[in-house]
C-alpha positions in Angstrom: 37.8 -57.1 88.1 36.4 -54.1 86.7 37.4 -53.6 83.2 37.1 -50.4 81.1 37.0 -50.6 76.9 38.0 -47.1 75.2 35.9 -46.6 72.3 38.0 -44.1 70.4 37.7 -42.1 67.3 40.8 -42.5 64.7 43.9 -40.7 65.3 44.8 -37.8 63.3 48.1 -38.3 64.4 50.7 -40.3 66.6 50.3 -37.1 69.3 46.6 -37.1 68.8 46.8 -41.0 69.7 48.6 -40.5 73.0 46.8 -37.5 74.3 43.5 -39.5 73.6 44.9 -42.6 75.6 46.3 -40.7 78.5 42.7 -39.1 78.3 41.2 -42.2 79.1 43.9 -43.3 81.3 43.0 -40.9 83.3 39.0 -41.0 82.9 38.9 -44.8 83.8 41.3 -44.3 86.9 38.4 -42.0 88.4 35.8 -45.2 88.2 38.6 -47.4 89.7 38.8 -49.1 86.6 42.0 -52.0 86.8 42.5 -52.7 83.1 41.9 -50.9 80.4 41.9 -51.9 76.6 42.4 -49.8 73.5 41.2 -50.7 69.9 43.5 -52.2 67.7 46.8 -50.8 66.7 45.1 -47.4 68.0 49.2 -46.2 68.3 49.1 -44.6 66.4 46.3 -46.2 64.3 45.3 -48.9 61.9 46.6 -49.4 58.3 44.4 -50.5 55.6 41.2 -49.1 56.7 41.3 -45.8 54.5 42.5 -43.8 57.4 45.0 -41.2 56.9 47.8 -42.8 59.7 51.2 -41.4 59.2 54.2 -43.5 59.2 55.9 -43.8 62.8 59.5 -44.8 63.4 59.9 -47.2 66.1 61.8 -45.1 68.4 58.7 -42.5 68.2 56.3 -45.6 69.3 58.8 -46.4 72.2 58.8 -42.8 73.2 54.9 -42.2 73.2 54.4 -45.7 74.9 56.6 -44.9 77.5 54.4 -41.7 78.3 51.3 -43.9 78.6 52.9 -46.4 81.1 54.4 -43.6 83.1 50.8 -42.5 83.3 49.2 -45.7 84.2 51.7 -46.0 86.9 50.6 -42.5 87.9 46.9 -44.2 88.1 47.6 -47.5 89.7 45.4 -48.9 86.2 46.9 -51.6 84.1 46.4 -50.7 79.9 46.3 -53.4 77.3 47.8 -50.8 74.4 47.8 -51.9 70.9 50.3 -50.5 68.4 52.4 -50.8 65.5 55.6 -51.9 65.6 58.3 -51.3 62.8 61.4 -53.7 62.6 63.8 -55.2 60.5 61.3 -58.3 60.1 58.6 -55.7 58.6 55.9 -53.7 60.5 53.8 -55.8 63.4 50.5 -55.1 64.6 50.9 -56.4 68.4 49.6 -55.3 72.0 51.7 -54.8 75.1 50.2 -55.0 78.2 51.2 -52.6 80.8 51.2 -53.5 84.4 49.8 -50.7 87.6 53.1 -49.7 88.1 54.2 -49.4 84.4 55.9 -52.5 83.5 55.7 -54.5 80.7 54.1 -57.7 81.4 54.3 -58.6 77.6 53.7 -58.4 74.3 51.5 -60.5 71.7 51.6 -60.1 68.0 48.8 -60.7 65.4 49.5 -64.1 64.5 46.7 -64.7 62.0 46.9 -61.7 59.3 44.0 -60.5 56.9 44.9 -61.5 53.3 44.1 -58.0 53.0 47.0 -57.0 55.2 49.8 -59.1 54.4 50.8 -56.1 51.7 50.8 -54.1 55.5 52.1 -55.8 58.3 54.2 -59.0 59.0 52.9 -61.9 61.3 54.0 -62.5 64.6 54.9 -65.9 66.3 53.3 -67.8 69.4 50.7 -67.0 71.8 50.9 -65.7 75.3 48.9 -65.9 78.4 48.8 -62.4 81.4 48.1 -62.1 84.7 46.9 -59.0 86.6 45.0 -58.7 90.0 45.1 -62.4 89.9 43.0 -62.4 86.6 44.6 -64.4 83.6 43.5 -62.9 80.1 44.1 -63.3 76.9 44.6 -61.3 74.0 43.4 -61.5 70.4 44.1 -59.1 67.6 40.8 -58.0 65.4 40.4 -60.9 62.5 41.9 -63.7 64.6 38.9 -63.7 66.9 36.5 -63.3 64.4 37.9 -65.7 61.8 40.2 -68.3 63.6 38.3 -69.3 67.0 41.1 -71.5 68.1 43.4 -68.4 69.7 40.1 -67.6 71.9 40.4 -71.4 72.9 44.1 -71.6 73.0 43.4 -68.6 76.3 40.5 -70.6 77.3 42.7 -74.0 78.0 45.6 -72.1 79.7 42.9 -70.7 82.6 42.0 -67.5 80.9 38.7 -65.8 82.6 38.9 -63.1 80.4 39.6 -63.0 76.4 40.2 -59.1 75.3 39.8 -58.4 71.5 40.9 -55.3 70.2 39.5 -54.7 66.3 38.2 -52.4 64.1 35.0 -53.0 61.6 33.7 -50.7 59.3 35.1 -47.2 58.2 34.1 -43.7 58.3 33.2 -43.7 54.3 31.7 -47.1 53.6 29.5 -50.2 55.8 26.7 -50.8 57.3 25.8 -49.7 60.7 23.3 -52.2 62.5 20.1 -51.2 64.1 20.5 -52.6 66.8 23.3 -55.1 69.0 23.2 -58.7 67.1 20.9 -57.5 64.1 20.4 -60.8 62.0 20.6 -58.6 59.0 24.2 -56.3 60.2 27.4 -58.8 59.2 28.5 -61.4 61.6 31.0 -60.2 64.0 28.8 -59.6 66.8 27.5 -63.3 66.5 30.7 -64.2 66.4 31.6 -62.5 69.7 28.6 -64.6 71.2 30.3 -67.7 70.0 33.6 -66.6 71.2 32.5 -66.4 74.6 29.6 -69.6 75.2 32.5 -72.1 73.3 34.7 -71.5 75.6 33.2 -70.8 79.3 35.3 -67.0 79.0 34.0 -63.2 78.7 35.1 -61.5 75.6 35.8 -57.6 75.7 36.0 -56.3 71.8 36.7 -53.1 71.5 36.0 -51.1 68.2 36.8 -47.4 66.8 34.6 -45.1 67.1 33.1 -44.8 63.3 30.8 -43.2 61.1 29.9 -46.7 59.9 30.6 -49.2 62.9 29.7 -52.5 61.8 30.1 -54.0 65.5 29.9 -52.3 68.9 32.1 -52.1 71.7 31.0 -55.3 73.9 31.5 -57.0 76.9 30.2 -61.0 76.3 29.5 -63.0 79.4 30.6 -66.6 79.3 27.1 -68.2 78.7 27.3 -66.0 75.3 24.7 -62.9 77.1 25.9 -59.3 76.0 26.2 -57.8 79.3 26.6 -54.2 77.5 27.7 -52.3 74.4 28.7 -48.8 73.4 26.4 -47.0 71.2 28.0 -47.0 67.7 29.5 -44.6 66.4 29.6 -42.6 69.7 33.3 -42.2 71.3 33.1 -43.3 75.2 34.5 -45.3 77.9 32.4 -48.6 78.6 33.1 -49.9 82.2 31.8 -53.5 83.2 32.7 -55.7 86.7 33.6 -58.9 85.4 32.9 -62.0 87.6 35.8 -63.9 86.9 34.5 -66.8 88.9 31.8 -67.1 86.0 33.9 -68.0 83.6 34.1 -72.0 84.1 36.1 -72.8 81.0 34.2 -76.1 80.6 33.8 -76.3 77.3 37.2 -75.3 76.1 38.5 -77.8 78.7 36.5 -80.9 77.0 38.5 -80.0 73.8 40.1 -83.3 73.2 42.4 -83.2 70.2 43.2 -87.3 70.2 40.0 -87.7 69.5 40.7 -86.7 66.0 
């Protein structure tokens, strides 16, 4: 499966969101890219982070998602778009995966919240497995796959090849910027992405914003834990990577063996 990871800058606003994902919609259909993933809650972008991100109503999410899947049907590419979602429950921070032809294949919510961002948005329940192209994935939402390793694992025992991480680290006033991918001295996210990926026998995709101060790159993680490539921080881009699905082994998520506790 070829994969495509959208390294975008922060939204000025909920149209700026959507004319920068049907950009890359568009951009990743013309490398024959199959599924394409977006940073997280990039519609129309993330709270908390000392962006200036305008409140949306629901039915203006609903309308501007329903653009992008019209356009990936238009493109034959599936998109792995993560948004906000205001309710009655409180506001979500959640993906929905969009199918070739537009569907909806499904949604999953952030399960595991920052303390930092239960004054934001409200956790979800349960996790859920996707299939495209005959590829089963996995989603996990920024701080559950750097702090809470068992929803990596939780896709790794249900047959996932392929766990995609939308996040966001670091701002565009304030963090540290590594010198280079896995720099002992940067902070540990993209260590974490390497023990993401060899734990469980799975490739990781983490996609970041593009930011002044990036604290991890855009990656793609093979399962043995190898970076297989990154985007340059703070540069905006689309990084494209042919995932070998039959790579991913799952051995050591499979071993997990909870009675023995």
């Amino acid at each position: 499966m070829r994969i495509g990871l959208a390294t975008a800058p922060v939204p000025a606003s909920i149209e700026d969101a959507v004319e920068t994902i049907l950009g890359y919609i568009s951009h990743a259909a013309s490398f024959d890219v199959e599924l394409l993933c977006f940073p997280a809650a990039y519609l129309p972008g993330l709270r908390g982070r000392k962006f200036r991100i305008p409140l949306s109503e629901q039915h203006q999410i609903r309308e501007a998602r329903d653009l992008i899947r019209r356009k990936a049907a238009e493109h034959s590419i599936g998109v792995i778009l993560p948004m906000e979602w205001p309710s009655d429950k409180g506001l979500f921070n959640m993906v929905q995966v969009i199918s070739p032809t537009g569907s909806i294949l499904g949604t999953q919510c952030k399960i595991q919240l920052d303390p930092g961002e239960e004054d934001i948005y409200v956790p979800g329940k349960g996790r859920r497995m996707f299939e495209m192209a005959g590829v089963r994935f996995g989603v996990v939402i920024c701080d559950e796959g750097w702090k809470y390793p068992e929803t990596v694992r939780w896709a790794a025992r249900r047959g996932a090849s392929i766990v995609f991480h939308p996040q966001c680290t670091g701002s565009n006033v304030a963090g540290h910027t590594p010198r280079h991918w896995c720099d002992p001295d940067a902070p540990y996210y993209e260590k974490a992405m390497i023990c993401r990926s060899a734990e469980n026998g799975v490739y990781f995709a983490s996609v970041n914003y593009a930011l002044a101060r990036q604290e991890s790159a855009t990656s793609v993680i093979a399962p043995d834990g190898t970076c297989l490539a990154h985007q340059p921080y703070g540069q905006p881009g689309l990084l494209i990577q042919l995932v070998e699905t039959d790579l991913a082994d799952n051995r050591t998520a499979d071993r997990y063996a909870p009675e023995r506790y």
